[in-house]
Biopython code that builds the backbone (N, CA, C, O; Angstrom):
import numpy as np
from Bio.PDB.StructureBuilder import StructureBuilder

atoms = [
    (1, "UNK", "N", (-144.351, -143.197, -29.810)),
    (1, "UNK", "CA", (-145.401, -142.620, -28.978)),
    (1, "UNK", "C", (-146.053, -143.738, -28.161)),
    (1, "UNK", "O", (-146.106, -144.936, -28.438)),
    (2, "UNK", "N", (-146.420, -143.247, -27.350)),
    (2, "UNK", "CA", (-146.743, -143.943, -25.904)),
    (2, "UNK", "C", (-148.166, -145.029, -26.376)),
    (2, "UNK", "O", (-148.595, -144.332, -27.296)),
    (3, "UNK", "N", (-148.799, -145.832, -26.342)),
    (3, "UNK", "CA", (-149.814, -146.318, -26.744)),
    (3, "UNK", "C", (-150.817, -146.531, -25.517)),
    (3, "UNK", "O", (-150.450, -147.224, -24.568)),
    (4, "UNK", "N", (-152.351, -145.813, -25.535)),
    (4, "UNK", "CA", (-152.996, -145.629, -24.107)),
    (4, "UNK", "C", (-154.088, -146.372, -24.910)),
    (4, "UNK", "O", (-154.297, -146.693, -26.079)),
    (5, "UNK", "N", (-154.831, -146.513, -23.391)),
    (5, "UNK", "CA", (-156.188, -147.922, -23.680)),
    (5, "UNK", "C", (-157.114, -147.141, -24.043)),
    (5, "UNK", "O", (-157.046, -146.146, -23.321)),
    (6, "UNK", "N", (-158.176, -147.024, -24.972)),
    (6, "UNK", "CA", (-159.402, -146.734, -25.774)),
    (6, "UNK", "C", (-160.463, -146.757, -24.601)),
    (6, "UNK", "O", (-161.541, -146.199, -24.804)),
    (7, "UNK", "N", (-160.194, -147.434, -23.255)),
    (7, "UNK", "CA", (-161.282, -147.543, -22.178)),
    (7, "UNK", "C", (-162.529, -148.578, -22.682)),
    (7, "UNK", "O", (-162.985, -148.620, -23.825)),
    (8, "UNK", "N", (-162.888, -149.265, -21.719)),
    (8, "UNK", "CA", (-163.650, -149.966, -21.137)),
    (8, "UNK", "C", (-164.680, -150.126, -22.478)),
    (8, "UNK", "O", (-164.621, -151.076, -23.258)),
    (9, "UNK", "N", (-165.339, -149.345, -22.549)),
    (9, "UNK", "CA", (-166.945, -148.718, -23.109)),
    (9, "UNK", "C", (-166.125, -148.759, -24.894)),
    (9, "UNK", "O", (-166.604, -148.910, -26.018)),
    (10, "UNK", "N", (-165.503, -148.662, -24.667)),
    (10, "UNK", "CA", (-164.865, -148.062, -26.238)),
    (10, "UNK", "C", (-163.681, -149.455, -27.006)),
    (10, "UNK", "O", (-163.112, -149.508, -28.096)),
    (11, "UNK", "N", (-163.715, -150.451, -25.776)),
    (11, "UNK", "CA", (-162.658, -151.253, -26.434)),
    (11, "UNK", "C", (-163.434, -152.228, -27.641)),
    (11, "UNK", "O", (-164.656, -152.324, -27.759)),
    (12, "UNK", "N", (-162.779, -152.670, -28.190)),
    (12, "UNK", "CA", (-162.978, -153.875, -29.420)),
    (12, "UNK", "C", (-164.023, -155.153, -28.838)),
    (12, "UNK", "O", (-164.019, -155.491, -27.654)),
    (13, "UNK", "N", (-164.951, -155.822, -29.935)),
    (13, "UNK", "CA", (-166.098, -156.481, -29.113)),
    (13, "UNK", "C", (-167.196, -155.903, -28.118)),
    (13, "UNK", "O", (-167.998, -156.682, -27.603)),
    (14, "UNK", "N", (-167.237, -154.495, -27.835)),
    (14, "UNK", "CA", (-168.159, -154.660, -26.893)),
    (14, "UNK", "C", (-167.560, -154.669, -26.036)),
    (14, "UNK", "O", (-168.313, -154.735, -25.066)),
    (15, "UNK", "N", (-166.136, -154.630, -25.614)),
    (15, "UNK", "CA", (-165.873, -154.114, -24.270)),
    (15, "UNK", "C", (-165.661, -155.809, -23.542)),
    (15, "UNK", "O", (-165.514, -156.077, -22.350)),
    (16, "UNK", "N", (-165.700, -156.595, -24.512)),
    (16, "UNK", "CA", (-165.368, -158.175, -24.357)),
    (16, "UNK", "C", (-163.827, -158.503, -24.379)),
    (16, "UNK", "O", (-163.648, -159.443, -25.154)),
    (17, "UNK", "N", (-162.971, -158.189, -23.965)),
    (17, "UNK", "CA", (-161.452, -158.509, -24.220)),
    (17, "UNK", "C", (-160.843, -158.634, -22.547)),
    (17, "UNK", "O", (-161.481, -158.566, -21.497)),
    (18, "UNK", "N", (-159.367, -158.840, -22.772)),
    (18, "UNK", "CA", (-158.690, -159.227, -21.512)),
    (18, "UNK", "C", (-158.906, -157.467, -20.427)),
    (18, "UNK", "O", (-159.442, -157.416, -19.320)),
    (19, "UNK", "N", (-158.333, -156.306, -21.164)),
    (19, "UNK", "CA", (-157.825, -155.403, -20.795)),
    (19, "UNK", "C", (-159.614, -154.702, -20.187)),
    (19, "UNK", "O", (-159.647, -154.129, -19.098)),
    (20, "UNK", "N", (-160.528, -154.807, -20.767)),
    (20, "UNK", "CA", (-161.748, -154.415, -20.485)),
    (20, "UNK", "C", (-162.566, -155.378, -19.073)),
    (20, "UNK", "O", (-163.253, -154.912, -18.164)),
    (21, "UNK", "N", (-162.149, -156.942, -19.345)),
    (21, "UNK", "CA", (-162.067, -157.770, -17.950)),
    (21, "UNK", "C", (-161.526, -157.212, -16.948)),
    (21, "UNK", "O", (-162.152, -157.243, -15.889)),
    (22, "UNK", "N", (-160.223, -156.551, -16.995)),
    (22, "UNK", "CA", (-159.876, -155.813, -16.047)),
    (22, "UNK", "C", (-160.312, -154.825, -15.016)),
    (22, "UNK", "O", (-160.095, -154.704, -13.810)),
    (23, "UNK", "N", (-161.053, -154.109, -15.967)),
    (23, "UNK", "CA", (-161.877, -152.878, -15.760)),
    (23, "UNK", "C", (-163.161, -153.496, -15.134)),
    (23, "UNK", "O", (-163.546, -153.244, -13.992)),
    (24, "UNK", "N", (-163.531, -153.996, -15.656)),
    (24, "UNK", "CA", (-165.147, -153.937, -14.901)),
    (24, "UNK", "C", (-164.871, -155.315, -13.867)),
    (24, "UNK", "O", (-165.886, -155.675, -13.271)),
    (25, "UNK", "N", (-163.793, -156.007, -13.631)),
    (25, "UNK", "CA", (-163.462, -156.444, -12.410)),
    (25, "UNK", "C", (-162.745, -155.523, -11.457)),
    (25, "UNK", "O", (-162.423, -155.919, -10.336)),
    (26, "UNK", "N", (-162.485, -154.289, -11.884)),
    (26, "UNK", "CA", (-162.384, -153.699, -10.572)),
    (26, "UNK", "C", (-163.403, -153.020, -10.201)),
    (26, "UNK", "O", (-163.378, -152.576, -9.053)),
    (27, "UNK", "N", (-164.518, -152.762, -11.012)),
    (27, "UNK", "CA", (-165.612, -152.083, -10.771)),
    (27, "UNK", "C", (-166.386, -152.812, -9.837)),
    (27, "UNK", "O", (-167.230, -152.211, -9.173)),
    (28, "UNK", "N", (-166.175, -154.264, -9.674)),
    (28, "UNK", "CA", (-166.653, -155.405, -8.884)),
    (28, "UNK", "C", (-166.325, -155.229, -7.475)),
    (28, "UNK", "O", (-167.110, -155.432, -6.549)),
    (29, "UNK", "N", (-164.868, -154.759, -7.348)),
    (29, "UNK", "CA", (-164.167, -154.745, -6.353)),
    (29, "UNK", "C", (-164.345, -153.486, -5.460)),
    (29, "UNK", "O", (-164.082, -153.532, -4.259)),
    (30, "UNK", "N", (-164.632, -152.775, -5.846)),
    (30, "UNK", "CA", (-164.864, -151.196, -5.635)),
    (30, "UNK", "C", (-163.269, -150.782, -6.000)),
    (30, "UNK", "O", (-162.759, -149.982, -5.215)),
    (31, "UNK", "N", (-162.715, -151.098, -6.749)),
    (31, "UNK", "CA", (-160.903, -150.674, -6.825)),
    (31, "UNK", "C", (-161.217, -149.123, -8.091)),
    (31, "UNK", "O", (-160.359, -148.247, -8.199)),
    (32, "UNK", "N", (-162.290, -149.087, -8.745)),
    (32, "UNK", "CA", (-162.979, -147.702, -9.945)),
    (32, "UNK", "C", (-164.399, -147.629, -9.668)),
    (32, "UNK", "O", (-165.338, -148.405, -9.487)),
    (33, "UNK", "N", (-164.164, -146.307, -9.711)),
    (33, "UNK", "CA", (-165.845, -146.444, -10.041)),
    (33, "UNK", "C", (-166.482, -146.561, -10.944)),
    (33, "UNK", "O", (-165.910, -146.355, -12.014)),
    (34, "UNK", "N", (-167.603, -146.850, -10.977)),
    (34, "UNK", "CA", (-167.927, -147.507, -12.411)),
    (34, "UNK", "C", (-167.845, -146.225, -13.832)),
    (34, "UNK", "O", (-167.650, -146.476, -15.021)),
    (35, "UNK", "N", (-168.037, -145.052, -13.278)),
    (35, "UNK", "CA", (-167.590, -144.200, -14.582)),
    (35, "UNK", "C", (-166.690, -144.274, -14.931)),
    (35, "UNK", "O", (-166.480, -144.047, -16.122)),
    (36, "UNK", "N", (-165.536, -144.687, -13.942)),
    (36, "UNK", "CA", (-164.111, -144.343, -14.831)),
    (36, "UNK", "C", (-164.054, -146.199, -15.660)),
    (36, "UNK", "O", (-164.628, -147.192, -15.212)),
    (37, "UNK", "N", (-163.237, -146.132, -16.837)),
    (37, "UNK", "CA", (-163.382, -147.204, -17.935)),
    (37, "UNK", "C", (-161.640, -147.325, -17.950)),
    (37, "UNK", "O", (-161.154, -148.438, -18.152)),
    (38, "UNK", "N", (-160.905, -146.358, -17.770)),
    (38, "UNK", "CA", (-159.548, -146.495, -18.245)),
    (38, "UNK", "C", (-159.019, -146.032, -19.103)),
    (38, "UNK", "O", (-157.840, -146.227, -19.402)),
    (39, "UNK", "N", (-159.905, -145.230, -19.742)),
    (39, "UNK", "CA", (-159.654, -144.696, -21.199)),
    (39, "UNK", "C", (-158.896, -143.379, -21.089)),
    (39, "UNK", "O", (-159.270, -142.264, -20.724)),
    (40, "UNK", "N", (-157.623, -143.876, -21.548)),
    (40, "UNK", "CA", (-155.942, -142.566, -21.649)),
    (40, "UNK", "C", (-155.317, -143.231, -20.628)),
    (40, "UNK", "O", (-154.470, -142.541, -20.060)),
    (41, "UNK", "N", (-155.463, -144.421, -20.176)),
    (41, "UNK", "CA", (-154.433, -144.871, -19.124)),
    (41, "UNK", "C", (-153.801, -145.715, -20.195)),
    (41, "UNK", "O", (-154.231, -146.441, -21.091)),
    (42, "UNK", "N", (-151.928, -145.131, -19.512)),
    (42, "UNK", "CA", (-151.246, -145.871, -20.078)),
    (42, "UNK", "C", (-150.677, -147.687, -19.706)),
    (42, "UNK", "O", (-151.232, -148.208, -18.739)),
    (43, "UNK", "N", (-149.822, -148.377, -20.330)),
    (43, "UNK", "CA", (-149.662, -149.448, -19.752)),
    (43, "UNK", "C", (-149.546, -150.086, -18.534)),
    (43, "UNK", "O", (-150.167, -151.108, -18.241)),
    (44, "UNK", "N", (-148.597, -149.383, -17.660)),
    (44, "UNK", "CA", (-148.037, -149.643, -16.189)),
    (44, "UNK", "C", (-149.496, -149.078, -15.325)),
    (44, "UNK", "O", (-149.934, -149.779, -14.413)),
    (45, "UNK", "N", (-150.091, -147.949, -15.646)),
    (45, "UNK", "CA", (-151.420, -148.187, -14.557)),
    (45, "UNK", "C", (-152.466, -149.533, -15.326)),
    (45, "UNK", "O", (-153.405, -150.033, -14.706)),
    (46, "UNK", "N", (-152.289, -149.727, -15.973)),
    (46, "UNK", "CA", (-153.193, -150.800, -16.389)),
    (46, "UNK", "C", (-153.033, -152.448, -15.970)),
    (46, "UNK", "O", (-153.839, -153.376, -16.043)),
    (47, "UNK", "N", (-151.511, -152.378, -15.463)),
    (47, "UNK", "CA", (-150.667, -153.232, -14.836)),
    (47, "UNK", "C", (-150.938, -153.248, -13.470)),
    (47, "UNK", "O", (-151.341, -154.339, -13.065)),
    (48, "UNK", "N", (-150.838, -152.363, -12.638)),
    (48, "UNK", "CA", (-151.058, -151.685, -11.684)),
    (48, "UNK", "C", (-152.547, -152.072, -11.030)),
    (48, "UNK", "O", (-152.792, -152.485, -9.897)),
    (49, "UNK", "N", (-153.421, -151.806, -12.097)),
    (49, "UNK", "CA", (-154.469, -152.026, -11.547)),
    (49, "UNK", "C", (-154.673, -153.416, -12.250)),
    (49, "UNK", "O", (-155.865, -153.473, -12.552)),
    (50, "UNK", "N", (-154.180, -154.285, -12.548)),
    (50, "UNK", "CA", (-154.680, -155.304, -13.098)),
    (50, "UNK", "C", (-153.808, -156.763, -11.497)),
    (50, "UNK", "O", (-153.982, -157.926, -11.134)),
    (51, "UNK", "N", (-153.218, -155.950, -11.257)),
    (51, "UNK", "CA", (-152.193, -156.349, -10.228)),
    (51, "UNK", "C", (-153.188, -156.423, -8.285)),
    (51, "UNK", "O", (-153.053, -157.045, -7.231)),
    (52, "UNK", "N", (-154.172, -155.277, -8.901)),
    (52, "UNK", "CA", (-154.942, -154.906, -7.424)),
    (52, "UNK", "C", (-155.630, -155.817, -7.621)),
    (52, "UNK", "O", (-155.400, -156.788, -6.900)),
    (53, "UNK", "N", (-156.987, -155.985, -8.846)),
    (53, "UNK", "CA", (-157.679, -156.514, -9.626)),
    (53, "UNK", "C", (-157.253, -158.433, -8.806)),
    (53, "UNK", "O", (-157.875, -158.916, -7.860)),
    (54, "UNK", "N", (-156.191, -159.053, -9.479)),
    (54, "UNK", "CA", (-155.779, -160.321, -8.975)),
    (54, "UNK", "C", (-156.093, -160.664, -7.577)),
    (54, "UNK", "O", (-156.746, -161.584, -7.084)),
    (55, "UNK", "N", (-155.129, -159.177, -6.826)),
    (55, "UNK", "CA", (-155.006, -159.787, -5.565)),
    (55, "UNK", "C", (-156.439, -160.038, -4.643)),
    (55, "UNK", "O", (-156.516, -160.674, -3.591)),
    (56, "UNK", "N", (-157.838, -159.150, -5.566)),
    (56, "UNK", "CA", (-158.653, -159.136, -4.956)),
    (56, "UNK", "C", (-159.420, -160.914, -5.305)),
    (56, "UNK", "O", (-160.121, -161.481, -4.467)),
    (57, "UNK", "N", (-159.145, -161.402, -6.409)),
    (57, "UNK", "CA", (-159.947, -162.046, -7.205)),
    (57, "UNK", "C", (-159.247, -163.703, -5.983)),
    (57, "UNK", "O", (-159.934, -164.571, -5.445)),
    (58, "UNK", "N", (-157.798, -163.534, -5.961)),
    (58, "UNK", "CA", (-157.150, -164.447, -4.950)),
    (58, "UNK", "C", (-158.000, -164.904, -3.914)),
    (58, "UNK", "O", (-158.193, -166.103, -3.714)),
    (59, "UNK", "N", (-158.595, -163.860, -3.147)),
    (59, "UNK", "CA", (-159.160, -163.845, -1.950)),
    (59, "UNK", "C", (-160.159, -164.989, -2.138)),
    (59, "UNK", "O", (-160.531, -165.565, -1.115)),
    (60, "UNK", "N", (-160.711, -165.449, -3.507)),
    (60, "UNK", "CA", (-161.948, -166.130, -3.755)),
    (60, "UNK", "C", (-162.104, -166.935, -4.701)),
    (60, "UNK", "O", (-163.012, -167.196, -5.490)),
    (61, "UNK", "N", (-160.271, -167.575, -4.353)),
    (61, "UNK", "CA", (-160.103, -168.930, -5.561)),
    (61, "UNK", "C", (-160.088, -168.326, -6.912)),
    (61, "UNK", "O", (-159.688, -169.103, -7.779)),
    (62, "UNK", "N", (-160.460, -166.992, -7.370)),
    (62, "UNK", "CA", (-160.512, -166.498, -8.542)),
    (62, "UNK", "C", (-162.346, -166.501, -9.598)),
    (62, "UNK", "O", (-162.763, -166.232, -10.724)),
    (63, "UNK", "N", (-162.967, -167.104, -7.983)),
    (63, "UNK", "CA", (-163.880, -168.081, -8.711)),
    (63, "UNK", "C", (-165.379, -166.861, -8.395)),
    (63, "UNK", "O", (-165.494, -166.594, -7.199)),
    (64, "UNK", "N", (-166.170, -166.345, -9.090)),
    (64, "UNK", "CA", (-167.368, -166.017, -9.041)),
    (64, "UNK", "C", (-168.152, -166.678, -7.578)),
    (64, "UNK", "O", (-168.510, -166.106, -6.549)),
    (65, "UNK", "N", (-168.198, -167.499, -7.816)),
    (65, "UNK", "CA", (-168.972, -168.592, -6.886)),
    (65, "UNK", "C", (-169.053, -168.522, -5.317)),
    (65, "UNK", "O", (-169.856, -168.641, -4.391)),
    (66, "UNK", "N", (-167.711, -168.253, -5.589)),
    (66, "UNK", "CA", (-166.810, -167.624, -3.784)),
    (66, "UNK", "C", (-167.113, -166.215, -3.635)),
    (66, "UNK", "O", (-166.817, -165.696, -2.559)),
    (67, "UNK", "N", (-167.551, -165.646, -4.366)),
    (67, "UNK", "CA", (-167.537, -164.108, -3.610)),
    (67, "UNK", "C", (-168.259, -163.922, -2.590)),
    (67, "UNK", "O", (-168.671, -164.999, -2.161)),
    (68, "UNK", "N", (-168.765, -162.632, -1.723)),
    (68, "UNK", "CA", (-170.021, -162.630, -0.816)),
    (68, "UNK", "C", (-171.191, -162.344, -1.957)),
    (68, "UNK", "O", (-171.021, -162.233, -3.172)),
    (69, "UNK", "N", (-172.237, -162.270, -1.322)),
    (69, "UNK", "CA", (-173.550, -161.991, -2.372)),
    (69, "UNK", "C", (-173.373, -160.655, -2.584)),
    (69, "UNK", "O", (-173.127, -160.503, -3.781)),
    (70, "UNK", "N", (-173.378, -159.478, -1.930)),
    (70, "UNK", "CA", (-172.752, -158.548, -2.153)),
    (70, "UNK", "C", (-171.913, -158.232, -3.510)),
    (70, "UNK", "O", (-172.372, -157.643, -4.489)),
    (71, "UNK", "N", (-170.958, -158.599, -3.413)),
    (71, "UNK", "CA", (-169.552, -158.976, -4.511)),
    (71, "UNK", "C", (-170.228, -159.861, -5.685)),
    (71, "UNK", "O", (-170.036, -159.658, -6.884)),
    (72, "UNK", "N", (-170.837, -160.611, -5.286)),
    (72, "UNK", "CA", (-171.684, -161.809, -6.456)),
    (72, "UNK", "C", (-172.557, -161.427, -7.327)),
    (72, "UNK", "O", (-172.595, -161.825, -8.491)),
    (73, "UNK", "N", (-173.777, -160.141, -6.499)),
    (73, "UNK", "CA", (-174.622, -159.782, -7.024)),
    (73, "UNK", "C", (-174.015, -158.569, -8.099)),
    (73, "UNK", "O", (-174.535, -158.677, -9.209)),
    (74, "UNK", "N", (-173.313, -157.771, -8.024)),
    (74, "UNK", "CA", (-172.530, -156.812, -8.497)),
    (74, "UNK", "C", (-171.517, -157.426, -9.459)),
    (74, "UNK", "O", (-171.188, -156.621, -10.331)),
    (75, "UNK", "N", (-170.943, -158.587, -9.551)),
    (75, "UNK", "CA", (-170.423, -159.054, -10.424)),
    (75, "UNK", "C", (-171.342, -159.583, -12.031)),
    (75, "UNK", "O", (-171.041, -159.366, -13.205)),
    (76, "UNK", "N", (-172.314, -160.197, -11.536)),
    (76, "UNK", "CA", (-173.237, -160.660, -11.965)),
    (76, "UNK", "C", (-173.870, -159.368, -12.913)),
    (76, "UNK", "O", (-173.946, -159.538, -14.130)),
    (77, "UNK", "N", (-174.271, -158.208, -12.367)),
    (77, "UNK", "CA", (-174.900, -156.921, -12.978)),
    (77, "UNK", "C", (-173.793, -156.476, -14.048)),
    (77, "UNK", "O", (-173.994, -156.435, -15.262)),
    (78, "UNK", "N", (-172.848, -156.218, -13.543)),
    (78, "UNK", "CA", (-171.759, -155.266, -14.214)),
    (78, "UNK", "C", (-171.010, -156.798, -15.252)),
    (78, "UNK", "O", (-169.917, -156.609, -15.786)),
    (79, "UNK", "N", (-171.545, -157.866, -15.385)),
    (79, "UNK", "CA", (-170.693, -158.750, -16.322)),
    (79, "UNK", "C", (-172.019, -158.966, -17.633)),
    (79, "UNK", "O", (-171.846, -159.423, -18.763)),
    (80, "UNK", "N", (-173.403, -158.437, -16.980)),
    (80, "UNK", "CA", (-174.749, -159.401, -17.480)),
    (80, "UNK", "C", (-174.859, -157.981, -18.681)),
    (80, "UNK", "O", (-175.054, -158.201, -19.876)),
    (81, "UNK", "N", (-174.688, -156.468, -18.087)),
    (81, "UNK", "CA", (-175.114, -155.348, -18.940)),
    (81, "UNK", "C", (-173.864, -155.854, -19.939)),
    (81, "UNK", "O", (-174.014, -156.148, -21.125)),
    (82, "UNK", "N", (-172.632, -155.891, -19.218)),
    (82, "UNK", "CA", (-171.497, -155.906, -20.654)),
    (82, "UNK", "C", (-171.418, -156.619, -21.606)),
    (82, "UNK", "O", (-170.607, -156.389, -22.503)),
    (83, "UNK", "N", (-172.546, -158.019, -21.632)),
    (83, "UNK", "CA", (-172.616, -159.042, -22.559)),
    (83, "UNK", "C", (-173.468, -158.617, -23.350)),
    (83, "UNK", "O", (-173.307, -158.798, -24.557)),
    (84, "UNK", "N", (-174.954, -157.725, -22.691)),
    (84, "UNK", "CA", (-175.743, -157.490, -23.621)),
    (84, "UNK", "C", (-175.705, -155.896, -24.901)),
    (84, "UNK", "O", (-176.347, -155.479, -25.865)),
    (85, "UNK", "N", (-174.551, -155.519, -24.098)),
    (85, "UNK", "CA", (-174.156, -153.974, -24.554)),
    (85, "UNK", "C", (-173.311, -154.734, -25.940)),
    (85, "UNK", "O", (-173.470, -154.398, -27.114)),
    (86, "UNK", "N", (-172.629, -155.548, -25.569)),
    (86, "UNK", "CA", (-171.353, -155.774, -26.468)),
    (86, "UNK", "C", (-172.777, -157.222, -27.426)),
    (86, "UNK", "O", (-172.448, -157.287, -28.610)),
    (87, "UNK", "N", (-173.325, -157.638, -27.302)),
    (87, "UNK", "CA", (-174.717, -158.285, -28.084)),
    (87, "UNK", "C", (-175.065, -157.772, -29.040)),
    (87, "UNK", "O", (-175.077, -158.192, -30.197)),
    (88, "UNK", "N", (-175.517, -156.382, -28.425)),
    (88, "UNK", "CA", (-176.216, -155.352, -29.138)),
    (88, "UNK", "C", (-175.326, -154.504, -30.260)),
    (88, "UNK", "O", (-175.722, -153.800, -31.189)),
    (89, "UNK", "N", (-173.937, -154.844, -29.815)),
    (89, "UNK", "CA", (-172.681, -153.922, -31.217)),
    (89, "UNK", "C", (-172.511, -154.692, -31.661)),
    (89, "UNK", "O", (-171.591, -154.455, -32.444)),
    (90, "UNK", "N", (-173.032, -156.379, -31.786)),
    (90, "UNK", "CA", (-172.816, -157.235, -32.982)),
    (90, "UNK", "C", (-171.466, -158.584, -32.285)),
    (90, "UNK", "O", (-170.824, -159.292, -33.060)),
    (91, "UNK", "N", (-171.340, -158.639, -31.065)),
    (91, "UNK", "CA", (-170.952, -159.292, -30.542)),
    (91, "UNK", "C", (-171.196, -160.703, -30.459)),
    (91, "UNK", "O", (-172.119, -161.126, -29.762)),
    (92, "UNK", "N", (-170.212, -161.707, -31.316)),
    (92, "UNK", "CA", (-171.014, -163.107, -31.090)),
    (92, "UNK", "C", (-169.573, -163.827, -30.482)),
    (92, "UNK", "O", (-168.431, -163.797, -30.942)),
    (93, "UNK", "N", (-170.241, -164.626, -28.983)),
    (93, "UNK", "CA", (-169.225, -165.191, -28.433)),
    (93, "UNK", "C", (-169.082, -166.714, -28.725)),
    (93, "UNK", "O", (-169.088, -167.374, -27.685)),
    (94, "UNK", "N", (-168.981, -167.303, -29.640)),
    (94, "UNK", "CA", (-168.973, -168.046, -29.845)),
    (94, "UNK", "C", (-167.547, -168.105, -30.956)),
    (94, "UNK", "O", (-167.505, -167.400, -31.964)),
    (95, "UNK", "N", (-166.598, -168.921, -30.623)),
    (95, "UNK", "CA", (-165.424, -168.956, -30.867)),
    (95, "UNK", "C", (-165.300, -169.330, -32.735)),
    (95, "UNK", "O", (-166.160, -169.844, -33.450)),
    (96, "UNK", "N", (-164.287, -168.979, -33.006)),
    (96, "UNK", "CA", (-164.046, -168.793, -34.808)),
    (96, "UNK", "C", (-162.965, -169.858, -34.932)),
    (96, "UNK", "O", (-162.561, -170.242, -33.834)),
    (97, "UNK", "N", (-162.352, -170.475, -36.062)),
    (97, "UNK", "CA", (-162.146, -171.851, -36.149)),
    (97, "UNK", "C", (-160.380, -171.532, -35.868)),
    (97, "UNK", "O", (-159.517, -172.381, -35.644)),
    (98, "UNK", "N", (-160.177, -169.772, -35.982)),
    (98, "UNK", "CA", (-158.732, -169.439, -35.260)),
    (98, "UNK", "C", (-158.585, -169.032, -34.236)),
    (98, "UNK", "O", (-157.603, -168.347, -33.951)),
    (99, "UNK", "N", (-159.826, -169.437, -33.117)),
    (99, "UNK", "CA", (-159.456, -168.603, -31.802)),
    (99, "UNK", "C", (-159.377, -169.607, -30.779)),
    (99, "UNK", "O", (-159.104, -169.288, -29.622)),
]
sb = StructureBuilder()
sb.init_structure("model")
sb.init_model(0)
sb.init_chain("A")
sb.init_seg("    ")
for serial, (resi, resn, name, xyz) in enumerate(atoms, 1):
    if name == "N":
        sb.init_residue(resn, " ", resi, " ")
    sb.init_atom(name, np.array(xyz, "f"), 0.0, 1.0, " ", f" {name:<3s}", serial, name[0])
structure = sb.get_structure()
């Protein structure tokens, strides 16, 4: 059986992982809107959009810093709630002596 993503809001950590980066960097991009999370998408759209996701991030060295303020300020919101959402479920980013 096919294995689909748990979405954004619902992934492991608080929504802190690679596949959830994805997501709320396209929410950055305008590539989702911010309701949709991904959740029942299977692999290849997750590819797909992780593929749009890059080509947008290219445009700007990959780097936060480079975006417009626009893009900066919205990155900044949608990265600042997901740290404190995923805080608040017991989230500690601070690395473990196997990671």
């Amino acid at each position: 059986m096919e294995q689909r993503y748990r979405g954004a809001r619902n992934d492991a950590n608080g929504g802190m992982t690679h596949l959830a980066q994805i997501i709320k960097d396209a929410w950055v991009f305008g590539l989702l809107p911010e309701d949709q999370d991904g959740a029942g998408w299977n692999a290849g759209q997750m590819q797909a959009l992780y593929e749009k996701v890059y080509a947008e991030w290219d445009k700007y060295g990959h780097l936060p810093s480079r975006l417009p303020d626009d893009l900066r300020e919205r990155h900044t919101r949608i990265h600042q709630e997901a740290i404190s959402r995923a805080r608040d479920g017991g989230w500690d980013p601070e690395l473990g002596e196997n990671d």
